[in-house]
C-alpha positions in Angstrom: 95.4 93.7 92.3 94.8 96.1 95.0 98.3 95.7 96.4 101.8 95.1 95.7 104.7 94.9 97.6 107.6 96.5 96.8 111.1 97.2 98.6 114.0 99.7 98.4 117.0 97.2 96.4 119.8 98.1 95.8 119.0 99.2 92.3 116.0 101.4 93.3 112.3 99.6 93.8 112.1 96.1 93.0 108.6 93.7 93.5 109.2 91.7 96.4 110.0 88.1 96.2 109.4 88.4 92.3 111.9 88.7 89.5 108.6 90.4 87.6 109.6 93.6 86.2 108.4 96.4 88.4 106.8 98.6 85.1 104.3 95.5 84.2 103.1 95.1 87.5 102.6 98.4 88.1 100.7 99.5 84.8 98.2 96.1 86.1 97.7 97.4 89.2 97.0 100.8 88.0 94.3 99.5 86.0 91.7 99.8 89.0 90.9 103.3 89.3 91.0 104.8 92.5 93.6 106.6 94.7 97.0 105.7 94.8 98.5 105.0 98.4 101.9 104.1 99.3 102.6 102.8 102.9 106.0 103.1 104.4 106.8 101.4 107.8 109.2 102.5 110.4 112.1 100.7 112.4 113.3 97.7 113.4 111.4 96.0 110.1 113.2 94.4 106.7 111.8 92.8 103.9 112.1 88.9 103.9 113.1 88.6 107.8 111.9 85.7 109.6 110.2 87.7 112.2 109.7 91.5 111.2 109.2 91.8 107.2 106.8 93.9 106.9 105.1 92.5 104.4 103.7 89.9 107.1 102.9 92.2 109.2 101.4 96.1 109.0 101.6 96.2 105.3 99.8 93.0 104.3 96.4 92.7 103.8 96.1 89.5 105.9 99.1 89.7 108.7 100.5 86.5 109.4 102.8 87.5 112.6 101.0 86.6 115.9 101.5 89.9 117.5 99.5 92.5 119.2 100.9 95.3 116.5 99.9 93.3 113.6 97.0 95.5 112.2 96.7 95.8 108.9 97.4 99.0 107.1 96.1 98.3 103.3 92.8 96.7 104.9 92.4 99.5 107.3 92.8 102.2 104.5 89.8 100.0 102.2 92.1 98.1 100.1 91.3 94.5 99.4 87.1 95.3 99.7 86.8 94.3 95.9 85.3 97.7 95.0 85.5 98.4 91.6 87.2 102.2 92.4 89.2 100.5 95.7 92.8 102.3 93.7 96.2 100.7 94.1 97.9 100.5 97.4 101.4 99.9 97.3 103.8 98.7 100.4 107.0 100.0 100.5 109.4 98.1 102.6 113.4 99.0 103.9 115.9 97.5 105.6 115.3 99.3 108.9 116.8 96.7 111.2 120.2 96.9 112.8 121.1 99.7 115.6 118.9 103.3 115.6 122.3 105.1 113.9 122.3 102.3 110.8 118.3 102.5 110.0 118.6 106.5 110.5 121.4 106.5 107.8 120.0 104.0 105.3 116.6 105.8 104.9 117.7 108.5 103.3 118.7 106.1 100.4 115.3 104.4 101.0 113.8 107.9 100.1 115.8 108.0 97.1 114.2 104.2 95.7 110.7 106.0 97.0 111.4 108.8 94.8 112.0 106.5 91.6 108.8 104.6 92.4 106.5 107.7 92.6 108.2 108.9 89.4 107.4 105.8 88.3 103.8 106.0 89.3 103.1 109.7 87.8 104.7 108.8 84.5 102.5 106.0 84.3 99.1 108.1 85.8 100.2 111.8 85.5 96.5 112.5 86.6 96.1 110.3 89.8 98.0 111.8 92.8 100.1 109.5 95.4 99.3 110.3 98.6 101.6 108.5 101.5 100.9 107.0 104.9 104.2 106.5 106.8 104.9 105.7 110.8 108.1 106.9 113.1 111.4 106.6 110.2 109.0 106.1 107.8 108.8 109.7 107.7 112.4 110.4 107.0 112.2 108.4 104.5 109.3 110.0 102.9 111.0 113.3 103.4 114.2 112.1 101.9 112.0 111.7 98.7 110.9 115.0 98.2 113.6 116.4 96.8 114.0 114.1 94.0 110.3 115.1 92.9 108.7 117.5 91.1 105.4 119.8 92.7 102.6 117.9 92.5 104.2 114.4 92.5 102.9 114.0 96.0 99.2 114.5 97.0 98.5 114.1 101.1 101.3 112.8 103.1 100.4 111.6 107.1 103.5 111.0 109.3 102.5 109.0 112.8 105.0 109.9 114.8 107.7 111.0 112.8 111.0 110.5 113.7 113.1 113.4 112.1 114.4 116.3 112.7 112.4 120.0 112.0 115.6 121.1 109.9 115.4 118.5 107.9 111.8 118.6 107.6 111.6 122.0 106.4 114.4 121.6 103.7 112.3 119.3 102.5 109.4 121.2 102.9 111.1 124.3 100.5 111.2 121.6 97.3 108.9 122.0 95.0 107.3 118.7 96.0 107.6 119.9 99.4 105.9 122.8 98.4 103.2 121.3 96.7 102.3 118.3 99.2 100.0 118.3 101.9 101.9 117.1 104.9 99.4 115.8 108.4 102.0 115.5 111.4 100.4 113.4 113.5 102.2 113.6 117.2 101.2 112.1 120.7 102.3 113.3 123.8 102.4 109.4 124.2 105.4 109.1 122.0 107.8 112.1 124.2 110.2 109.1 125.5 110.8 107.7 122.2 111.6 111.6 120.6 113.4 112.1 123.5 115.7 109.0 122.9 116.6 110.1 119.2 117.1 113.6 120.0 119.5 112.2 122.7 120.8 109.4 120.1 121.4 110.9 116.8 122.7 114.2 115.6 120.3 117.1 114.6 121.3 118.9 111.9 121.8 121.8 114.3 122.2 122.5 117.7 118.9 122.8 119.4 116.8 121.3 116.6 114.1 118.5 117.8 111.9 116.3 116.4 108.6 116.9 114.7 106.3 116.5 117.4 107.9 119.9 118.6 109.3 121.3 115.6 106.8 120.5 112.3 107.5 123.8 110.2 104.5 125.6 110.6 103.6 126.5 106.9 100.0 126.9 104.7 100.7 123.1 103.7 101.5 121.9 107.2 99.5 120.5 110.0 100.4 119.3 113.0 97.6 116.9 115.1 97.9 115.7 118.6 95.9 112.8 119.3 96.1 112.7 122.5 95.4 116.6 123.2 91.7 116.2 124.5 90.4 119.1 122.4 91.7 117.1 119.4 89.6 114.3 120.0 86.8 116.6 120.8 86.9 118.5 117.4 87.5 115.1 115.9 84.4 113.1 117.5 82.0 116.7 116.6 82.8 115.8 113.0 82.2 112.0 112.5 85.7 110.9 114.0 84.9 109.4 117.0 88.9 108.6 118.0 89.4 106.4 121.1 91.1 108.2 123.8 94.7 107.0 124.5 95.1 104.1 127.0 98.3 104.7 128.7 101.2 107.5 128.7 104.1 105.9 126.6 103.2 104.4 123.2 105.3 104.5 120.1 102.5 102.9 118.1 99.2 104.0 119.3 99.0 106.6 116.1 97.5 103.5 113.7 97.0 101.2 117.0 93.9 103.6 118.5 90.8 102.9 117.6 88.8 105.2 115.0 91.9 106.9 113.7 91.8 105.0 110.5 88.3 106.2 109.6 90.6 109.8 109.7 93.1 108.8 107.9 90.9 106.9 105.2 88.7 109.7 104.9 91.8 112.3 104.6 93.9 109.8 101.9 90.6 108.3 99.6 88.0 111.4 99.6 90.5 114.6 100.2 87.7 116.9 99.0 85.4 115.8 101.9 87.8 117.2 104.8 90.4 120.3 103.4 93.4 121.0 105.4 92.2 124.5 106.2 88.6 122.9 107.4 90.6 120.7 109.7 92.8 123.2 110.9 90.0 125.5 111.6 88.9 122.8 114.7 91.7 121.7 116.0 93.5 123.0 118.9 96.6 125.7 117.7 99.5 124.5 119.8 100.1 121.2 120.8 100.9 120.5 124.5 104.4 121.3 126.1 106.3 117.8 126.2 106.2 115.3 128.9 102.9 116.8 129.9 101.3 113.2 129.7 104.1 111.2 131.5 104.3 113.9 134.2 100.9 114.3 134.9 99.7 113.2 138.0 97.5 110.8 138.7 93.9 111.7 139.6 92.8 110.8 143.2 88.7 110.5 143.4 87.9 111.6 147.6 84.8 109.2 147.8 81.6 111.5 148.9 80.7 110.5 152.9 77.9 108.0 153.5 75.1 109.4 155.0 73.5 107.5 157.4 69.7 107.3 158.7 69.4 108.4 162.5 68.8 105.5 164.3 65.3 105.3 165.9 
């Protein structure tokens, strides 16, 4: 059983589209050693909807929506490769559809079913960390979880694109699960409209404060990578991470879309003693690039060299 789907009810986590209780399925599944993984998507997705549950989608190990985002999370992470040590991935779904304001507000309380499932989980396998993959409100909802957990509850955490605020962020970051976690910010200069608009669309918890991609708190457990920052995908390709460079200038998505960055994000979430968090700082540029710097940059104009022509005879 190297995945089960689970959603935030209104109870706390619940299997979904099974009246199995949670605990059994969970102590099966946990039976296959391995790492623990739980996938959070972002918004505009809700469990059981005819067109965006997420379960059909990212989070499924075969996607059946017919779209050009539909890449699969669990296979790209190893899960469903029949290995023997392959873990337990677990897909955590939300009702993140409605406006921007409504998904904002309703994933803190997503956090809080996240919480329950990861104490859950640690009760159940006090020796296995949970490490978390999340994308854009996915974050907030990871964040939202910390406090509700005690240090060492969470292993690794990578936000793509995180949509939340730094104020936030870091009073999450002082719990002690905060504390104890790993946390991989994964920005894009790519992904400045879409900051822009929540910053624009939702109120920070104080003036000035933005989101992530600007403001990750920079702490020992913190580490914020741009990949789209060309000395990122340098350092990254030097060390076996050959990571596509980005296609165009605006893309909300193109943190799991691009390819090679799984073979990061596998590497970071199934064998964390291969690549430390200090190793990886160590290569990677120190700032990340001033925003808008990708959707302002101008284009580059090639002068074609003159022809030279033979004298004529």
């Amino acid at each position: 059983m190297p995945l089960l789907q689970i959603n935030a009810g209104p109870q706390g986590p619940e299997l979904h589209g099974a009246s199995r209780p949670l605990g059994h399925a969970l102590a099966d599944g946990l039976e296959t050693p391995g790492p623990i993984i739980i996938m959070v998507h972002g918004f505009k997705f809700a469990p059981g909807d005819a067109f965006d549950c997420p379960h059909r989608h990212i989070l499924a190990l075969e996607p059946a929506r017919d779209c050009w985002k539909a890449m699969s999370w669990p296979r790209a992470l190893g899960f469903g490769s029949g290995f023997e040590d392959e873990g337990l991935a677990l897909a955590f779904g939300w009702s993140a559809r409605g406006t921007i304001w409504q998904a904002y507000n309703r994933a803190e309380g997503a956090g809080h079913a996240l919480a329950a499932l990861i104490r859950q989980l640690r009760q159940a396998a006090p020796d296995r960390p949970v490490h978390l993959l999340t994308h854009s409100l996915g974050a907030r909802v990871a964040l939202s979880a910390l406090p509700h957990l005690d240090e060492g509850d969470v292993g690794r955490a990578i936000l793509l694109n995180p949509a939340e605020f730094g104020g936030r962020a870091r009073a999450a970051l002082a719990t002690p699960a905060g504390c104890g976690a790993e946390i991989y910010n994964v920005t894009s200069r790519e992904n400045d409209v879409f900051d822009f608009l929540l910053e624009r669309l939702i109120a920070p918890p104080h003036r000035g404060d933005g989101t992530l991609a600007q403001t990750m708190p920079r702490q020992p457990n913190t580490l914020t990578l741009q990949l789209d920052h060309p000395g990122t995908l340098k350092a990254l390709n030097a060390h076996g991470f050959p990571v596509a460079p980005p296609r165009g200038r605006i893309c909300h998505w193109s943190s799991y879309l691009r390819p090679g960055v799984f073979s990061l994000y596998r590497t970071l979430l199934r064998r964390p003693e291969t690549l430390s968090q200090a190793r990886l700082r160590s290569i990677l540029p120190d700032r990340p690039d001033p925003r808008w710097s990708r959707v302002l940059q101008l284009p580059e104009f090639r002068v074609p060299l003159p022809v030279r022509r033979n004298a004529s005879p």
